[in-house]
Every structure is written in C-alpha cells, then in structure tokens.
C-alpha positions, -999 to 999 in steps of 0.1 A, spaced: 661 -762 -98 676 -784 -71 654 -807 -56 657 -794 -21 653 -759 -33 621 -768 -51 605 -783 -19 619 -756 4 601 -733 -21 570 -753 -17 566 -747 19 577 -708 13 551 -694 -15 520 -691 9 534 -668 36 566 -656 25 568 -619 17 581 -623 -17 559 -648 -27 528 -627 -14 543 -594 -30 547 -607 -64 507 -624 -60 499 -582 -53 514 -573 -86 504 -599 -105 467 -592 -95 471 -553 -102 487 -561 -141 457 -589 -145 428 -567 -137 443 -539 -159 436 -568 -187 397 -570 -181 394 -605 -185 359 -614 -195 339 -634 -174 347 -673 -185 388 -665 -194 407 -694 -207 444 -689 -183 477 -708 -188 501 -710 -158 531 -715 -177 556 -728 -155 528 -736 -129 553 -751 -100 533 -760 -70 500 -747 -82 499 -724 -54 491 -691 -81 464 -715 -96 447 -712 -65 439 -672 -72 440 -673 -112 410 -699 -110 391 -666 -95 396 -650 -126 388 -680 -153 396 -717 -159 432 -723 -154 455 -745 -169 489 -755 -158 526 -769 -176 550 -777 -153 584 -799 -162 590 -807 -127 570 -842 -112 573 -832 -79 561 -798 -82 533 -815 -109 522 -837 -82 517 -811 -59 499 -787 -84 477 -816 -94 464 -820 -53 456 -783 -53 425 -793 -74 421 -761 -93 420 -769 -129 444 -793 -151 478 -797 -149 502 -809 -181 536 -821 -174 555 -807 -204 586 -783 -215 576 -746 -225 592 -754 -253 565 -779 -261 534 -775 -254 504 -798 -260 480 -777 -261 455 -763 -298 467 -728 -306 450 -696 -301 431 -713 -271 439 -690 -241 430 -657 -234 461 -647 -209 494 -670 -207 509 -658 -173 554 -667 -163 562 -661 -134 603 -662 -134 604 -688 -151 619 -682 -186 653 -672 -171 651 -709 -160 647 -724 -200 676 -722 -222 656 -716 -253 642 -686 -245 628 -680 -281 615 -717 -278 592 -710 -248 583 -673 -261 570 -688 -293 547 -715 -276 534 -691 -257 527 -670 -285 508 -698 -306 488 -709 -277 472 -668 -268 445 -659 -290 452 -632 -312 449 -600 -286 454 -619 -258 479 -612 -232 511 -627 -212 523 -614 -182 554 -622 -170 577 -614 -142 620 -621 -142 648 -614 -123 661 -581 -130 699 -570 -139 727 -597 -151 752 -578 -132 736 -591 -99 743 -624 -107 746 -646 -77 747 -681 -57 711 -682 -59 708 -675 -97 735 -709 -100 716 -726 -74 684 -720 -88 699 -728 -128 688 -698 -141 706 -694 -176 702 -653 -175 687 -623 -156 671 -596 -177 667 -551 -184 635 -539 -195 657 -533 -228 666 -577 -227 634 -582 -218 614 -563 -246 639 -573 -269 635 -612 -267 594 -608 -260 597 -587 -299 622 -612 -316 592 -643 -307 562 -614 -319 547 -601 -289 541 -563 -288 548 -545 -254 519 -532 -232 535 -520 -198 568 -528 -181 579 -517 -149 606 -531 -122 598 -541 -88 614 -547 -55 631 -513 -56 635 -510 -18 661 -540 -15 681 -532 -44 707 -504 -23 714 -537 -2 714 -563 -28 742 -542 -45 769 -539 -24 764 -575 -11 765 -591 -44 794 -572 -55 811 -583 -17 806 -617 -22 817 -619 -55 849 -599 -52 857 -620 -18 844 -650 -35 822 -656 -2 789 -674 -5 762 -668 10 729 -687 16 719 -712 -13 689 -690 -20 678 -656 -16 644 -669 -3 649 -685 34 623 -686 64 625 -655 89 606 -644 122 573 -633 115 577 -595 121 604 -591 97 584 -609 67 552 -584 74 581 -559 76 597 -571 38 566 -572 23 554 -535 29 574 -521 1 558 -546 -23 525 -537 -12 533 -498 -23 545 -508 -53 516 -530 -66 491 -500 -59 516 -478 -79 519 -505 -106 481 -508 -105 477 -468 -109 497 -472 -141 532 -460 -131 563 -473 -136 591 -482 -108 625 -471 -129 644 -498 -111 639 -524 -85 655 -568 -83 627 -581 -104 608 -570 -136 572 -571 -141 557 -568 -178 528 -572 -202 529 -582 -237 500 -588 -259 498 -606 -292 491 -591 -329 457 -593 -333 
C-alpha cells in the first residue's frame, strides 16, 4: 500500500462507516466461535492495531504486520505484541493460537498459498480463521491498483484457495450488498471511459452520510450473526477451521 494511503487509512478506521461495519461482522462471525475464556488470537495483517483494540476483549492478541509505520502505530496502542514480519513467514511455534483473524489482507500478498499455509501451522488443530476480502475480480478498480492488491475473490476463489492450503470451510457469506447496484455501473463507466476516479474507495465524508453508509452494514452483521447468508454484496466475509 502507498504510504499516503496507509496513513490516510490510519486516521479513517475509528469512525468511518466501513471500517466500523466490517468491526460489526467480525464480532458476529467471532462469537459464533465460542472462544474460551483465555484465547490465544493472531491479527494477521494487524495494520494500525486499531482491531487489536476489541480482539484483546476476547483473549490475548498478537499482531504481524510488514509495514513499519503501521508496526509503530500498532505497537503505541498497547494491546498485546506486535511482530514485524511477512505472512509468508511467521515467527511464531505452531499450533499456538486458537483463532488467526485477515482482514483483507491476503488479496494484498502475492503468495497467497504462502500466507494460507502459515496461518494454517500457527492455529491449533480445530481452531479457526476468519477472514474478510474484496469481493468480484470483475470490479477491479483504481483503488484495487492503488492499494496493490494482486486479486479480488468469489466465494468459489475464495473456498478454493482456503482448501488447496487445508482449511475446511465453516460459513461464508458476502457483505456490503447495498452499494454493489452503484459500484457496478460506475466501475464499468470508468473503465470503459478510462476515467479515474478518487485514489481510494475510502475518503472522509460529512458526518450524516457516514451514520447513513453504515446502516446497511449494521443489518447485515445481525443477519450474518443469525446464521444467514448475504448471496452477494463488494466484500466477502468467511470462516475456515482447521482438521482437527
């Protein structure tokens, strides 16, 4: 990720709808889990810490993060450790967590298989790792170059690649539904006219309209959390647990 991207993003994740939307689903697929009281949690691709913050709630949390700025800030967050390190090598004993959690962040890592696999030897057997991407190749954008993401996934991509490094599939569902009629024809717009539009799809808006965007989200995390599945939606939200 650019480094002006990464700070923006800093200074986005604790109010912005998205960033508060995908924190609602992530708690409703963690609690369906029933993490035992002491759980041993891995922020894989930990950024600025800022989901630390609620995942130490739930356990001790661990962090990786590639990124020295966004290690830096993690580390000031004081929540538990924080490892600089590639997915793709990770310090850390196998079998020693009890939930490994992504959040988009393998469509960032070239060797997909690489960083699926460490994650896989660092779960306990019967342990879980949740995981969100962005959804649909097809939407392919400005912000997926600007934000060097190497692909965008289908639940069929998705549970195809999670298989091939051994996990076993729990629960998938997409998310984001309501913005997808209006991501469509814009995408397609811009790259038929060859128009660009703002570096990233996250920017800062008025107040109103953020409470406004995040509504949706907050439906869909209760529905997610009541065990259903959203057929479509800009982002994917799944669970995978390991062979025990």
């Amino acid at each position: 990720m650019d480094r002006v991207l990464e700070l923006q993003t800093h200074e986005l994740e604790d109010a912005h709808w998205w960033y508060r939307g995908r924190r609602r689903i992530i708690d409703e697929l963690i609690s369906g889990l029933k993490l035992g009281s002491g759980a041993q949690i891995l922020d894989a691709g930990c950024g600025s810490g800022r989901n630390m913050i609620d995942l130490a709630e739930l356990g001790t949390v661990t962090g990786v993060e590639i990124s020295d700025a966004s290690v830096e800030r993690a580390r000031q967050r004081d929540v538990g450790e924080v490892l600089q390190c590639s997915l793709t090598d990770l310090p850390l004993p196998s079998d020693a967590f009890d939930v490994a959690v992504c959040l988009d962040v393998i469509e960032h890592v070239e060797d997909e298989q690489g960083a699926l696999g460490e994650m896989l030897r660092v779960v306990r057997p019967g342990g879980s790792l949740v995981i969100t991407v962005p959804a649909y190749q097809w939407l392919w954008s400005n912000h997926d170059v600007i934000n060097h993401h190497f692909r965008r996934y289908t639940s069929r991509t998705l549970s195809r690649a999670t298989k091939q490094a051994g996990w076993k599939t729990v629960r998938l569902s997409y998310f984001n539904a309501a913005l997808l009629p209006v991501a469509i024809p814009y995408r397609l717009f811009a790259r038929r006219t060859h128009v660009e539009g703002p570096s990233s799809d996250l920017q800062r808006m008025p107040e109103r309209l953020n409470l406004l965007l995040e509504v949706p989200l907050r439906v869909e995390a209760r529905l997610i959390g009541h065990g259903l599945r959203i057929p479509a939606g800009l982002s994917l939200a799944a669970v995978f647990r390991k062979p025990a």
